[in-house]
N, CA, C and O atoms as CSV, one atom per row, in Angstrom:
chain,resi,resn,atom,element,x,y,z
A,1,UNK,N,N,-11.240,-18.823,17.199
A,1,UNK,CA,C,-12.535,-18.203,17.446
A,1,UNK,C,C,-12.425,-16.710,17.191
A,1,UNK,O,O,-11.599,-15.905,17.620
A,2,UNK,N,N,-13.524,-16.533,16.342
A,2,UNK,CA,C,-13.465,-14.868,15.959
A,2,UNK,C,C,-13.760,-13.992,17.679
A,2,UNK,O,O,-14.603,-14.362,18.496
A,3,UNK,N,N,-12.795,-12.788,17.856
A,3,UNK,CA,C,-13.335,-12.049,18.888
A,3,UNK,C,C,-14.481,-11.402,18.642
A,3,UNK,O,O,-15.414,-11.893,18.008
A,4,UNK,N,N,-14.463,-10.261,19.137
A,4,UNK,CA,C,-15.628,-9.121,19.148
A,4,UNK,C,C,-15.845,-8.759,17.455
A,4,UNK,O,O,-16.893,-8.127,17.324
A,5,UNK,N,N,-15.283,-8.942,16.398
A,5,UNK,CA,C,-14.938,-8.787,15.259
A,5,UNK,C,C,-15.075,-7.199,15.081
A,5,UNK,O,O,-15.340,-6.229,15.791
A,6,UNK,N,N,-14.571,-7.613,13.002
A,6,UNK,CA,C,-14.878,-6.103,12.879
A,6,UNK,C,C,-16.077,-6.092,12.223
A,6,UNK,O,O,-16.033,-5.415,11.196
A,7,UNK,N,N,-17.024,-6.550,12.429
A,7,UNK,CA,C,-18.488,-6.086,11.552
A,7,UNK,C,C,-19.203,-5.747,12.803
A,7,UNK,O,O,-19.094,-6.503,13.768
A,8,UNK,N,N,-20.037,-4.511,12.879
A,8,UNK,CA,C,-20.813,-4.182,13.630
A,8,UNK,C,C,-22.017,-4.766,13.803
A,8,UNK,O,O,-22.776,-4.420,12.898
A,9,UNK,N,N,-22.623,-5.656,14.734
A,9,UNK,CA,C,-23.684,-6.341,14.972
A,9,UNK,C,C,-25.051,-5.525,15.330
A,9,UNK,O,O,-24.676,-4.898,16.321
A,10,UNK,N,N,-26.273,-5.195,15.137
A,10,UNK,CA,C,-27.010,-4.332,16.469
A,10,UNK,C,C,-28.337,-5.335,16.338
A,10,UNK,O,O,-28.443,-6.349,15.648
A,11,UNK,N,N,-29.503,-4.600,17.399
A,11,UNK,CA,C,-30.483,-5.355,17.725
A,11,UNK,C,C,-31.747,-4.470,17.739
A,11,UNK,O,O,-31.956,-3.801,18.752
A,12,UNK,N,N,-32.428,-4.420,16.920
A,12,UNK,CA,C,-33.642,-3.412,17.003
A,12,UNK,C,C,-34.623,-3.569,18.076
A,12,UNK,O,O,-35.239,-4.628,18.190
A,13,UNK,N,N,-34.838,-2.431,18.993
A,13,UNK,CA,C,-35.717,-2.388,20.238
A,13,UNK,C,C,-36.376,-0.946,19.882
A,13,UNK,O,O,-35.759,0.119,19.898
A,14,UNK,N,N,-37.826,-1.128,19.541
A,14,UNK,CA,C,-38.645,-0.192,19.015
A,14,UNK,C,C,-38.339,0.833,18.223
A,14,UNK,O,O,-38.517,1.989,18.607
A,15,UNK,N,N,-37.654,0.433,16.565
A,15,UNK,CA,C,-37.171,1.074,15.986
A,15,UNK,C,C,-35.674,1.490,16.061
A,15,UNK,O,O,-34.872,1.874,15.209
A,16,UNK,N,N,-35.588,1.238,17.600
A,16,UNK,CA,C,-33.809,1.913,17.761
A,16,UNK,C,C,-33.374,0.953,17.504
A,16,UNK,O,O,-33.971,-0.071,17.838
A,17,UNK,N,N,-31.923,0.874,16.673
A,17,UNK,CA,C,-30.884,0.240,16.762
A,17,UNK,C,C,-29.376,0.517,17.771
A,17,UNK,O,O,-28.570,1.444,17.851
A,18,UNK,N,N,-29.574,-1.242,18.654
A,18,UNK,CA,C,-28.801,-0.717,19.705
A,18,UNK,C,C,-27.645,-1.778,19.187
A,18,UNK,O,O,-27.718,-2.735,18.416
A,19,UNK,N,N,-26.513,-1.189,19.956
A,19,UNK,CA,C,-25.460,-2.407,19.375
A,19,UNK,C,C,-25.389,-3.693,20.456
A,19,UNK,O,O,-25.410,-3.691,21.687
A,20,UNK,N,N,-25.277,-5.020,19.283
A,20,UNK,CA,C,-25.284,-5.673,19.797
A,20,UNK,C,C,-23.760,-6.764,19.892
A,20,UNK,O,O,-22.961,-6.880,18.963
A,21,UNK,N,N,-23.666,-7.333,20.975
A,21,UNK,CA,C,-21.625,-7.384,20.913
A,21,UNK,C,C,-22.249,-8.971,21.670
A,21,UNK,O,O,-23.267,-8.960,22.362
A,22,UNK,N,N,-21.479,-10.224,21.408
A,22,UNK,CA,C,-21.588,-11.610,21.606
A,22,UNK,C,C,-19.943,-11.434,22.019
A,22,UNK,O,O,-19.105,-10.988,21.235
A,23,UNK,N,N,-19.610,-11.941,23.621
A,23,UNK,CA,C,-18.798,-11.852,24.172
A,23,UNK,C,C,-18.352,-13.403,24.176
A,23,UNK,O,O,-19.354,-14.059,24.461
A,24,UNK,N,N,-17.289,-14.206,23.981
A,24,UNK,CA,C,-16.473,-15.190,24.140
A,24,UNK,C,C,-16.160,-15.438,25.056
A,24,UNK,O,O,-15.063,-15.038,25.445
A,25,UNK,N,N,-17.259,-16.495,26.135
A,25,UNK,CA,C,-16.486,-16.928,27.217
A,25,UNK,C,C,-16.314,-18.394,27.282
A,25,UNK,O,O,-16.862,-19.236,26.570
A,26,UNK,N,N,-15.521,-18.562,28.185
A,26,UNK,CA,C,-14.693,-19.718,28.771
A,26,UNK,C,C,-14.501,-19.991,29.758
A,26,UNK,O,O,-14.254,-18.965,30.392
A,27,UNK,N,N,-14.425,-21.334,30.712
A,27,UNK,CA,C,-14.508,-21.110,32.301
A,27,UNK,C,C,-12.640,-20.962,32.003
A,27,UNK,O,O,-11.738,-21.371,31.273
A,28,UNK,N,N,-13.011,-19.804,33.513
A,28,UNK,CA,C,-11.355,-19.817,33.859
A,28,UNK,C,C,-10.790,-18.207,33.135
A,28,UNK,O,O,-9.653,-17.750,33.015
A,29,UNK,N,N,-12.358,-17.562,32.689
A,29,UNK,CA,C,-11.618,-16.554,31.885
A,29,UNK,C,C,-12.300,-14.690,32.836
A,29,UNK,O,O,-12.850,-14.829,33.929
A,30,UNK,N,N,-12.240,-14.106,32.606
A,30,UNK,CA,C,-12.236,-12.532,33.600
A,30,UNK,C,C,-13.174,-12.506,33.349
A,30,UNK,O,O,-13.035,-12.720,32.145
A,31,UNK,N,N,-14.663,-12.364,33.553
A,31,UNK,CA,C,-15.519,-12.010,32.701
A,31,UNK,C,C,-15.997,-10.483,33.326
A,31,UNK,O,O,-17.058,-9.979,32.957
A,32,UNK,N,N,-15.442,-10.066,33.935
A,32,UNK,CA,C,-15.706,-8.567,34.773
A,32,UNK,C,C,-15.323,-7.826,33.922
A,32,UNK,O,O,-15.965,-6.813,33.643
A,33,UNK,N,N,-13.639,-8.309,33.009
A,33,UNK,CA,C,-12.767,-7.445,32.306
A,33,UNK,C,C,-13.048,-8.072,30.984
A,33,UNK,O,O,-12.617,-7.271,30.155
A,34,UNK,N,N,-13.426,-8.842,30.528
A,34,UNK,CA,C,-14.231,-8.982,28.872
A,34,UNK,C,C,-15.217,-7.845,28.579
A,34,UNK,O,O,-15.495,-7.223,27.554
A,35,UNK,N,N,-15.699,-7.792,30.005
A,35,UNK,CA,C,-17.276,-6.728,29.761
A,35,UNK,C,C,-16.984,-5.324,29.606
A,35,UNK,O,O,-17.755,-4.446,29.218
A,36,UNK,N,N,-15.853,-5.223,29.934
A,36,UNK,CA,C,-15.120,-3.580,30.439
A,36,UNK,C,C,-14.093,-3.251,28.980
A,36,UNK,O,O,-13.785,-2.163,28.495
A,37,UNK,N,N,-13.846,-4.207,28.679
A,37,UNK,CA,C,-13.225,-4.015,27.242
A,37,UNK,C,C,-13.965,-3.653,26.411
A,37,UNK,O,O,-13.816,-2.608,25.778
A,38,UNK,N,N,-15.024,-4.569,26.244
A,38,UNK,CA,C,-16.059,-4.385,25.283
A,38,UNK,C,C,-16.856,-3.284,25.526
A,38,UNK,O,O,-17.299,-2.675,24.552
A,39,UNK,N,N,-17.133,-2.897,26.694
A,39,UNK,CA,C,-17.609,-1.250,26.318
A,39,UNK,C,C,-16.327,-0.406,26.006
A,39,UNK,O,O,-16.514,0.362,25.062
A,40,UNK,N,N,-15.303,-0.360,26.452
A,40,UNK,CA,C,-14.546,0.534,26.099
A,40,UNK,C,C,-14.288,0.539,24.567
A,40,UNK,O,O,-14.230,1.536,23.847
A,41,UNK,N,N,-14.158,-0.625,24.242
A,41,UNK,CA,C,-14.529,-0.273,22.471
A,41,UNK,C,C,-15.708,-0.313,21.814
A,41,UNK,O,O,-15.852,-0.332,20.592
A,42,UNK,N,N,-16.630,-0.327,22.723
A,42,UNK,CA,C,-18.007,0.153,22.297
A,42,UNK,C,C,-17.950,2.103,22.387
A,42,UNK,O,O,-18.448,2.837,21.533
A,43,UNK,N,N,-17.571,2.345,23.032
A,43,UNK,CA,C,-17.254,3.662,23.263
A,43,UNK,C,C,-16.242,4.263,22.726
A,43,UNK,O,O,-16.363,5.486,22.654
A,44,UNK,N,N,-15.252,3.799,22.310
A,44,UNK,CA,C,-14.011,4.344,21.198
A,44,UNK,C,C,-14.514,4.122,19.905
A,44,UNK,O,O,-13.798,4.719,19.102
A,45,UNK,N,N,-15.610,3.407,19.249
A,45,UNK,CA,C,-16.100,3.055,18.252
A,45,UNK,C,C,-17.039,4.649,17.980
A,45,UNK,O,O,-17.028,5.381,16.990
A,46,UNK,N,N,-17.985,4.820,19.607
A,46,UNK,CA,C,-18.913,5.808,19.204
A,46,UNK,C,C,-18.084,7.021,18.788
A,46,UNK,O,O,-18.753,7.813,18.125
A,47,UNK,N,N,-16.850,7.381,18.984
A,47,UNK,CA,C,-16.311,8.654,19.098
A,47,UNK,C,C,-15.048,8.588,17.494
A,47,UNK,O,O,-14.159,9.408,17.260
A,48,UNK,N,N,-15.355,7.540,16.786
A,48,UNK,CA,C,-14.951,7.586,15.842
A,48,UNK,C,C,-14.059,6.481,15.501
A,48,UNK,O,O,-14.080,6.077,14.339
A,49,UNK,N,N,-13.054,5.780,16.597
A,49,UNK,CA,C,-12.099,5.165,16.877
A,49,UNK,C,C,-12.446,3.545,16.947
A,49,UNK,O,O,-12.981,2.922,17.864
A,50,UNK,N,N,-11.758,2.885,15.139
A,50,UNK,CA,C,-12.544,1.095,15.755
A,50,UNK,C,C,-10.852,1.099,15.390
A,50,UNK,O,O,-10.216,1.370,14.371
A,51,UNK,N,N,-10.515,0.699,16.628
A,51,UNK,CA,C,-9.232,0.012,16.920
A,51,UNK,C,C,-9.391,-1.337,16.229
A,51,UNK,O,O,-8.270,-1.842,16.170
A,52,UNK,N,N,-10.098,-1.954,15.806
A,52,UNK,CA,C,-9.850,-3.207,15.420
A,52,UNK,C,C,-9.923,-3.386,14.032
A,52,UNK,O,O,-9.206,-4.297,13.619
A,53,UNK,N,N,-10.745,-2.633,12.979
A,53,UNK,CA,C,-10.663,-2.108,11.870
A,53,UNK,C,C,-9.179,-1.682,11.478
A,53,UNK,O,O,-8.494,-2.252,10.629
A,54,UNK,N,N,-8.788,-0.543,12.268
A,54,UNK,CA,C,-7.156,0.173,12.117
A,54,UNK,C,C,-5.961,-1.049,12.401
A,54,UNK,O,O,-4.920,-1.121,11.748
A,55,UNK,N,N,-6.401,-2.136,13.690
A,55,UNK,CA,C,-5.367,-3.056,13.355
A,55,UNK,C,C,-5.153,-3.815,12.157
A,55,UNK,O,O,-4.135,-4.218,11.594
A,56,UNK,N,N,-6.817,-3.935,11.830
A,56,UNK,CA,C,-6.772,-5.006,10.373
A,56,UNK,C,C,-6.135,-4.247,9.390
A,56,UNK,O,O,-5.548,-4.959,8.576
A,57,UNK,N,N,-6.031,-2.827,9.145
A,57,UNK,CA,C,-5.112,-2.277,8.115
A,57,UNK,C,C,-3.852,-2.430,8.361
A,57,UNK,O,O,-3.193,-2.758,7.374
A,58,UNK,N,N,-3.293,-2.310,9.318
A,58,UNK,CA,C,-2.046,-1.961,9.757
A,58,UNK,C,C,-1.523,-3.702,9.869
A,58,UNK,O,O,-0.354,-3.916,10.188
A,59,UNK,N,N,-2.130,-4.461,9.686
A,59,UNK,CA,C,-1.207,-6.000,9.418
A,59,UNK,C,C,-1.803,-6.667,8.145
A,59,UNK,O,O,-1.549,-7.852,7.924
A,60,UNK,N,N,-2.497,-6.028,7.397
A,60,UNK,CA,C,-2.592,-6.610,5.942
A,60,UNK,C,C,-1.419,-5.652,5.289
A,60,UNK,O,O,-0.756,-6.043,4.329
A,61,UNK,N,N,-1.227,-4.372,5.895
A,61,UNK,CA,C,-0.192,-3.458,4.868
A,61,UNK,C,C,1.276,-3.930,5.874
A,61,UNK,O,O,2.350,-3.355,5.695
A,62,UNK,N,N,1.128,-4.894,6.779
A,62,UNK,CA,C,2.608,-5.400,6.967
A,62,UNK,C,C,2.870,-6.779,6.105
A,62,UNK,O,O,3.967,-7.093,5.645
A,63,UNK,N,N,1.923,-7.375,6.001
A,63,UNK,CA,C,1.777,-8.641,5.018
A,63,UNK,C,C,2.130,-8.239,3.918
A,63,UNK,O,O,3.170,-8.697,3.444
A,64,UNK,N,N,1.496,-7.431,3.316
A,64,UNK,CA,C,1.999,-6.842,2.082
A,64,UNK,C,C,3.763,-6.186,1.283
A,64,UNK,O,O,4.374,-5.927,0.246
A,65,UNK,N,N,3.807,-6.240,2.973
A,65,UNK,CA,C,5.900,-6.227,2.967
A,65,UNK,C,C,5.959,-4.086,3.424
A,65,UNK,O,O,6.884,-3.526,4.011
A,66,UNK,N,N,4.883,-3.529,2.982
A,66,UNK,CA,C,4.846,-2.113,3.342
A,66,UNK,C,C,5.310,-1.547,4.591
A,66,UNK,O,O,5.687,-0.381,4.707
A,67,UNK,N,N,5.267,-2.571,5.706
A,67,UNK,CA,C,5.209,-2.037,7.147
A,67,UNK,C,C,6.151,-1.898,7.780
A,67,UNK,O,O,6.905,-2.784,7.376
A,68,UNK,N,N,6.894,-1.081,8.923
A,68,UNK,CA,C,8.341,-0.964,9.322
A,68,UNK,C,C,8.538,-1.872,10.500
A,68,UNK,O,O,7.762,-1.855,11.455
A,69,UNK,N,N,9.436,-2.554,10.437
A,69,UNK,CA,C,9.188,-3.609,11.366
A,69,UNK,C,C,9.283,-3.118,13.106
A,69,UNK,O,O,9.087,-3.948,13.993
């Protein structure tokens, strides 16, 4: 199952575009700390930072044999 991915989702509410994030749940799973993640990379995203973008580089250029183990 794809997580939070890396394509940015949003949802138009009177012209604004707000972001919109589809959280993966499961019984048996945190859902206090799914929600707290997901803003925190809703918020490292606003300030420039998509950690999940930078991982996808950083293990296609280890696939590629480039990366230090």
């Amino acid at each position: 199952m794809d997580r939070i991915g890396l394509e940015q989702q949003t949802y138009d509410i009177l012209g604004i575009k707000l972001p919109h994030i589809t959280i993966p749940v499961r019984p048996g799973r945190d859902i206090a700390r799914l929600i707290e993640v997901a803003a925190l990379d809703q918020k490292l995203k606003s300030l420039g930072h998509n950690a999940a973008q930078e991982f996808n580089e950083r293990l296609i250029e280890r696939m590629r044999g480039g990366g230090r183990v």
